[in-house]
N, C-alpha and C positions, 0 to 999 in steps of 0.2 A: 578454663581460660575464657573470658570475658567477649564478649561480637569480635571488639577494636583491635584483639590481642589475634583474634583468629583470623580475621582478615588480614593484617600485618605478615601473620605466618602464608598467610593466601599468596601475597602479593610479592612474597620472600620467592617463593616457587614459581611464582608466574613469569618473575622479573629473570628467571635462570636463563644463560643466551640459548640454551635449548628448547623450551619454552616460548621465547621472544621469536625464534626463528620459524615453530609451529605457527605461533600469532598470524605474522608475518605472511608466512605462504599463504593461511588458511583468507586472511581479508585480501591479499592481492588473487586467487583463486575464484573470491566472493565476489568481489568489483566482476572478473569477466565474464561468472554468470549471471551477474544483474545485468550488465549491457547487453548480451546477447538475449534479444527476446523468445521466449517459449522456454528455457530453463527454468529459470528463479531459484530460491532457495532449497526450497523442497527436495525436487528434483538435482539438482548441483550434490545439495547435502545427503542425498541417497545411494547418488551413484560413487561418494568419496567415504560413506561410511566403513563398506569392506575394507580399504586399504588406511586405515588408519588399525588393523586388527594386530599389527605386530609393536604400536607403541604404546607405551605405560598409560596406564586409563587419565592420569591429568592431562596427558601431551593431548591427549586421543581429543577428549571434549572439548580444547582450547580450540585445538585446530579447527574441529568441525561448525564450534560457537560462533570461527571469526569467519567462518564463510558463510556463514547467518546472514550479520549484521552488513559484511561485508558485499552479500548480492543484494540488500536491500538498501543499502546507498547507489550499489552501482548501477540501478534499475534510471533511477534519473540522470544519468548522465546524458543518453541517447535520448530520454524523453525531451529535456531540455533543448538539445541540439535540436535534433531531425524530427520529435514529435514522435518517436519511435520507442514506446513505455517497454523498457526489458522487464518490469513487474509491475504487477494492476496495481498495487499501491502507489506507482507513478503516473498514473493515468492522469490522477487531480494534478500533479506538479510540472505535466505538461501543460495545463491551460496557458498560467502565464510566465511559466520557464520559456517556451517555443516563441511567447509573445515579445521574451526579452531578448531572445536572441537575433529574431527577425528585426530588432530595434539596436541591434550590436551589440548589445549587453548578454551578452550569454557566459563570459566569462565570470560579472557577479552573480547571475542565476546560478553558476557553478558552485562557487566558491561559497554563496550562504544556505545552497545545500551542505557541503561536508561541514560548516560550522555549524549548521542548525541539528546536523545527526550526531557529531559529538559532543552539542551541549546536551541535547536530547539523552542521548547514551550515557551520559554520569548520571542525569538527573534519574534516569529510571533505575541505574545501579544501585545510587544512595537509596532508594526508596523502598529496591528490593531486600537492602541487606537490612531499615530502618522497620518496615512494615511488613514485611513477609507475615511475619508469624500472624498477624492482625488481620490481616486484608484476605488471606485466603479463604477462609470461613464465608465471606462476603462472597468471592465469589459463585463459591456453590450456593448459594442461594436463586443464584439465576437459573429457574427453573424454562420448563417449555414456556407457560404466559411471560412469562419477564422478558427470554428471549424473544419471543415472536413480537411483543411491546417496543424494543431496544430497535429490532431489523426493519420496524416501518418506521420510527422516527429515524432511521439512518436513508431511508427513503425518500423521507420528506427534505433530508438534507439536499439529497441528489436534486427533485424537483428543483429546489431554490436554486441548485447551478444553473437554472435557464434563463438567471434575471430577470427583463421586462416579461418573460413570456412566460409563463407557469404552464398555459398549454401546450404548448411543445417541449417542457419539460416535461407533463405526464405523461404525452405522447411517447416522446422517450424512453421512458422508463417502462411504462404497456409492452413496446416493442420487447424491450430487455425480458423482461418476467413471462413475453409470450416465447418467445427465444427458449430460454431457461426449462419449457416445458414438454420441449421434442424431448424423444428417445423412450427408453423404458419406465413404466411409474414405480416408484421406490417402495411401493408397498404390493402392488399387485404384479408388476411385474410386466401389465402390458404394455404395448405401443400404444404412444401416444402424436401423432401429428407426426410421423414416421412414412407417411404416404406410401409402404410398400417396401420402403430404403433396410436392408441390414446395416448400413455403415450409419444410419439415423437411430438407431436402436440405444448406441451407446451416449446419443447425446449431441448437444454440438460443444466443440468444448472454448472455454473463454478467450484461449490465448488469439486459437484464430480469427476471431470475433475481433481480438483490442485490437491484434497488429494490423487487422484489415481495416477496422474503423480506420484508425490513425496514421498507417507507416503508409500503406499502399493507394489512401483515398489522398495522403498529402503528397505521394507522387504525382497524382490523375492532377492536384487543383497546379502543381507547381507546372508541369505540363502546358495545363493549359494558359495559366501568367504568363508565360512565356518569358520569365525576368532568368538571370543569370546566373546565380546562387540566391542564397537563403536571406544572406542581407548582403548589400550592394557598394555602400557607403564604408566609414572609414570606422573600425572596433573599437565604441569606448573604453574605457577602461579597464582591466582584466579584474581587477578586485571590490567589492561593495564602497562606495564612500563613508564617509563617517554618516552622512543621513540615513543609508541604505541600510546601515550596519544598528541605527539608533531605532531603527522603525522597524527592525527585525527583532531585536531583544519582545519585547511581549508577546508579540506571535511565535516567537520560539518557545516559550515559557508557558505559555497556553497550550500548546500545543503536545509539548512533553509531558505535562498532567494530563490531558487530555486523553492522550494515547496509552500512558499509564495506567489509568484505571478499563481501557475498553479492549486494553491489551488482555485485564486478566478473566474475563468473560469467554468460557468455550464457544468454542464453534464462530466467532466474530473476527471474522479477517484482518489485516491491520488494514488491507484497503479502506473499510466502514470508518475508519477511526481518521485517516486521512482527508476522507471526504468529509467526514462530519466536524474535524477541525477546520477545514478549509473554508464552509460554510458558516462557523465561529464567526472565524475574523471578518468576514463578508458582514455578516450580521452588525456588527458592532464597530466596522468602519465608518468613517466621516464621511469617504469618498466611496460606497460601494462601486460605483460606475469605473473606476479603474480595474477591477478585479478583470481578469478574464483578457487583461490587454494589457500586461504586462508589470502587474502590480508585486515587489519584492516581496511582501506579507504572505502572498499566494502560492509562493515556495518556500518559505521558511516556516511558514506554518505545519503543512501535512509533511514535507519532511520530516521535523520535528517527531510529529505525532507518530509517524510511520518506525520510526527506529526507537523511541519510548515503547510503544508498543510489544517489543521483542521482550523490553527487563519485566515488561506485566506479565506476559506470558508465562516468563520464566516461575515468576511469583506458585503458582499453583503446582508447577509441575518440582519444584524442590520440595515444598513442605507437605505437598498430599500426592505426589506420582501422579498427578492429572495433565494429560497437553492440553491444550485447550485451542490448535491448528495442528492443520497437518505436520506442517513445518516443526511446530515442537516435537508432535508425534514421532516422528523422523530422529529426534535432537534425544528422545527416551530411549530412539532402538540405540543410539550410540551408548549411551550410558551401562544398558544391560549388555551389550556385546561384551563391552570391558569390566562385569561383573559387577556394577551398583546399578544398584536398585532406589530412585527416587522416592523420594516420602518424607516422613515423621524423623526418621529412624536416621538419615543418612548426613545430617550432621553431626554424629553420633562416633555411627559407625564409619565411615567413609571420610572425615574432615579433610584426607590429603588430597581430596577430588571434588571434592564440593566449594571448599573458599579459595582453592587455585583458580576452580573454573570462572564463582564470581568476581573474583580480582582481576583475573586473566581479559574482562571485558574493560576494566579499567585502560589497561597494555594496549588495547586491541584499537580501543576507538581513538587512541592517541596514534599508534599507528596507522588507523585507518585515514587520518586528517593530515599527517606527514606525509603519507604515500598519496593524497590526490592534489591536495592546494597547491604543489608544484604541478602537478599534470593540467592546472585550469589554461596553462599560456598556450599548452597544445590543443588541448582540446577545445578551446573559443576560435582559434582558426578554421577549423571546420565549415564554421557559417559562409567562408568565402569562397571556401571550396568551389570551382564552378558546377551547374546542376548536373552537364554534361558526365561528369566524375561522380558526382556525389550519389544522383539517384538510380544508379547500377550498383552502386555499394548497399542503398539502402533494401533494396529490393532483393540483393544478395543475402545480406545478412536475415531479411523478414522472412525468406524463402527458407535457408538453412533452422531460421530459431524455430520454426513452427512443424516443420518436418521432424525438427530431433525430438520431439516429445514425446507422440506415439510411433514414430517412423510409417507417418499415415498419408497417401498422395492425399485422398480425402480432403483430410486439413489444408491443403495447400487450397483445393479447390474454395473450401471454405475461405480462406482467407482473402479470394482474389472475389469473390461474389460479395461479402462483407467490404470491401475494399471500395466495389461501384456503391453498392447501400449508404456507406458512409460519405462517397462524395456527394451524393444523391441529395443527404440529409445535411452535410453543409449548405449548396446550393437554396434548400428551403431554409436555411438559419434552425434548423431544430439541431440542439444540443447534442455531443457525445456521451460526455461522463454520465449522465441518469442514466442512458443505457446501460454502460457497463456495469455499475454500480449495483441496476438489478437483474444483470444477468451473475454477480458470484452473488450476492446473498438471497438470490431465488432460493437453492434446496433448506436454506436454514429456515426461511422463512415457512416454505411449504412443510419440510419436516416438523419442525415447533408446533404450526398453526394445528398440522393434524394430531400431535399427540395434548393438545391444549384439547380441542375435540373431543378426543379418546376422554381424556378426564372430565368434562365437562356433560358426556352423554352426548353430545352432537350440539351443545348449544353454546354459543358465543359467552353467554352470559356467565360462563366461566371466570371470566378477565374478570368479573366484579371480588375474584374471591383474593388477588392479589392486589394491593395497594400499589405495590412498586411496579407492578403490570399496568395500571388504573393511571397511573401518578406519568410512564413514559405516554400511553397511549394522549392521554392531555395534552401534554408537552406537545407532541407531534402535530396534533389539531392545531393549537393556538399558534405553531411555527406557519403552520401550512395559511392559517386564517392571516395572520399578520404579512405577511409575504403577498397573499392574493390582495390585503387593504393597500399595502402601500406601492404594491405594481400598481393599481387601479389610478393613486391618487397622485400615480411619475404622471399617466398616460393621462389624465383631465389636467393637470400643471401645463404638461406639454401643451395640448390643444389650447387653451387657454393662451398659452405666450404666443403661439399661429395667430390669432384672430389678431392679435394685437402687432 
């Protein structure tokens, strides 16, 4: 039976109302552990894997697939609203979702997320059932140098989120990567910047970090505005205009290849892939100076890229049994609980669980965009909420997401210290996302750079022996070079038009 014939029979089984009802639960499950921050997929999809052990292994993978996809759309909903990312991959799509909603629009910030994630989600489907067999190969070739090449040009992405200021985007970023390096060292095992602390030993971990940058520091500034709710005036329109909708098409499309290919690189977040599309369109817009202030491109883009991401993934881990995130890793144990074994072989052998399950994302991201684009008329009221109401919800929910992860007071602590740092660091105008950015791709970075090391005898000069290591590291200079020319040459324009 021929791909076209196999998918068909895929999509015969996926479309069963038993099937469709697994979908179903498993994306409306998904959405409410992306909202809730400190969950995310991972986590959501670990603690639902045992109870899926008594259905037939297609239902088993559908269900668990769609609460993938599904807590990684539902991660920006809260980002968008209240600036409260339930997954680092929403951290970029808070910039200027939060900026739209503060501006009334928070209903189209909604609404060209779920279209950006289910155009995204076919695009990476067709790609994966088109290019699988092709593109996997490629990805194993990203060795330690390529990686460690790939995580500083995803780097240099974050810098560029600081606009005019490149400084205080490094700054940023320093913080993050110094951050990243409490706790134990990964190869020797000691403390590191641990001052004496057992509960420092394990690290500090992200989530407290994002929800404190974001949830708890935008309580402290809303506080101190002294305004009413989030926006005050009258909610525009709940759905994108046709401008909104037209200026979205290439950034969605950019962004789904984008995320595509950075999806099927081990060990690379889809966060990296979000930020670094985000920084795309910034690049290559007319008007960069809207970005960051509420610019639609700014969320349809790393949306996009954020849920592409997931079919890259997928890519490796069907044709060679490789994850290449936690989050797959997690998506493998379901597979062997229910006795397949991913790989070579499992087209083969397994067809009644493998072109279900790809089909099944066909099912899934159609229901994932029926079950939310009704919910944008609830969820854009929000913004009116008065603060009185709203920033005890927020603080509720930042409190519970961060607590359920390790069930660590620690973290809470963390989260309320990170909270003041982050309003600290609005007040100076120095950026969030570089931080975050390198605080999750710190251990890749360190892991890579040290086995890059190992192979090289201890010398850098290693990177000359990979071209495609030689080829990202370039890229990254002349991003970072081009960026510091043309901040330079906003900031003598400006002085310039002063005098005059």
């Amino acid at each position: 039976m021929d791909t076209i014939g196999q998918l068909s029979h895929g999509l015969a089984v996926a479309l069963t109302p038993e099937n469709i009802l697994w979908a179903f639960l498993g994306a409306l499950v998904g959405t409410l552990i992306g909202v809730l921050p400190g969950l995310g997929p991972t986590a959501g999809m670990a603690l639902l894997v045992p109870l899926s052990v008594g259905l037939e292994p297609a239902s088993a993978v559908i269900m668990i697939a769609a609460i993938y996809y599904g807590a990684m759309y539902g991660g920006s909903t809260t980002a968008i609203l209240m600036n409260v990312p339930g997954e680092v991959s929403s951290v970029v799509t808070a910039l200027d979702g939060y900026a739209m909603a503060r501006q009334g629009r928070g209903g189209a910030a909604l609404a060209i997320a779920a279209i950006g994630s289910f155009a995204a989600g076919l695009v990476s489907i067709l790609l994966l059932v088109v290019l699988a067999p092709l593109i996997a190969p490629l990805a194993l070739s990203f060795g330690p140098l390529e990686l460690c090449a790939l995580t500083v040009l995803a780097l240099v992405a974050a810098v560029n989120l600081a606009g005019r200021s490149p400084a205080r985007g490094l700054l940023s970023c320093g913080l993050g990567l110094l951050i990243a390096m409490v706790g134990s060292d990964p190869v020797t095992g000691e403390g590191r910047f641990t001052f004496g602390s057992v509960e420092l030993l394990a690290g500090i971990g992200f989530i407290p970090v994002v929800v404190g940058l974001f949830a708890i520091s935008e309580i402290l500034v809303a506080a101190e505005s002294g305004a009413a709710s989030i926006y005050e005036g009258r909610l525009a329109r709940l759905y994108p205009s046709r401008d909104e909708l037209r200026r979205s098409v290439g950034p969605i499309a950019r962004g789904s290849l984008l995320g595509f290919v950075l999806g099927l690189i081990p060990g690379l977040s889809p966060a990296a892939a979000s930020f670094t599309a985000y920084d795309v369109e910034r690049r290559i817009s007319r008007s960069p100076e809207r970005f960051g202030k509420g610019a639609i491109e700014g969320v349809a883009s790393p949306e996009a890229a954020n849920n592409s991401a997931v079919g890259g993934g997928l890519v490796p881990l069907l044709t060679l049994g490789i994850p290449t995130s936690p989050t797959i890793a997690v998506l493998l144990g379901a597979f062997l609980v229910h006795g397949v074994t991913p790989g070579p072989l499992i087209f083969s052998e397994h067809p009644d669980v493998a072109w279900p399950f790809i089909a099944s994302m066909f099912v899934g991201n159609v229901i994932l965009v029926l079950l939310n684009l009704p919910l944008v008329r609830i969820w854009a009221r929000i913004v009116s909420v008065p603060y009185a109401v709203i920033l005890p919800v927020i603080l509720l929910v930042s409190f519970i997401g961060v607590y359920s992860v390790n069930s660590r007071g620690f973290d809470v602590v963390v989260m309320l210290v990170f909270g003041f740092c982050g309003y600290g660091m609005r007040r100076a105008r120095v950026p969030l996302a570089p931080m975050v950015l390198a605080l999750v791709i710190a251990p890749i970075i360190e892991s890579s750079f040290r086995q890059s090391l190992s192979l090289g005898g201890g010398s850098v000069l290693v990177f000359g022996r990979s071209p495609l290591a030689l080829g990202l590291l370039g890229v990254a200079l002349i991003l970072l070079w081009t960026g510091l020319r043309s901040r330079r040459r906003a900031a003598v324009a400006a002085a310039v038009e002063e005098d005059f």
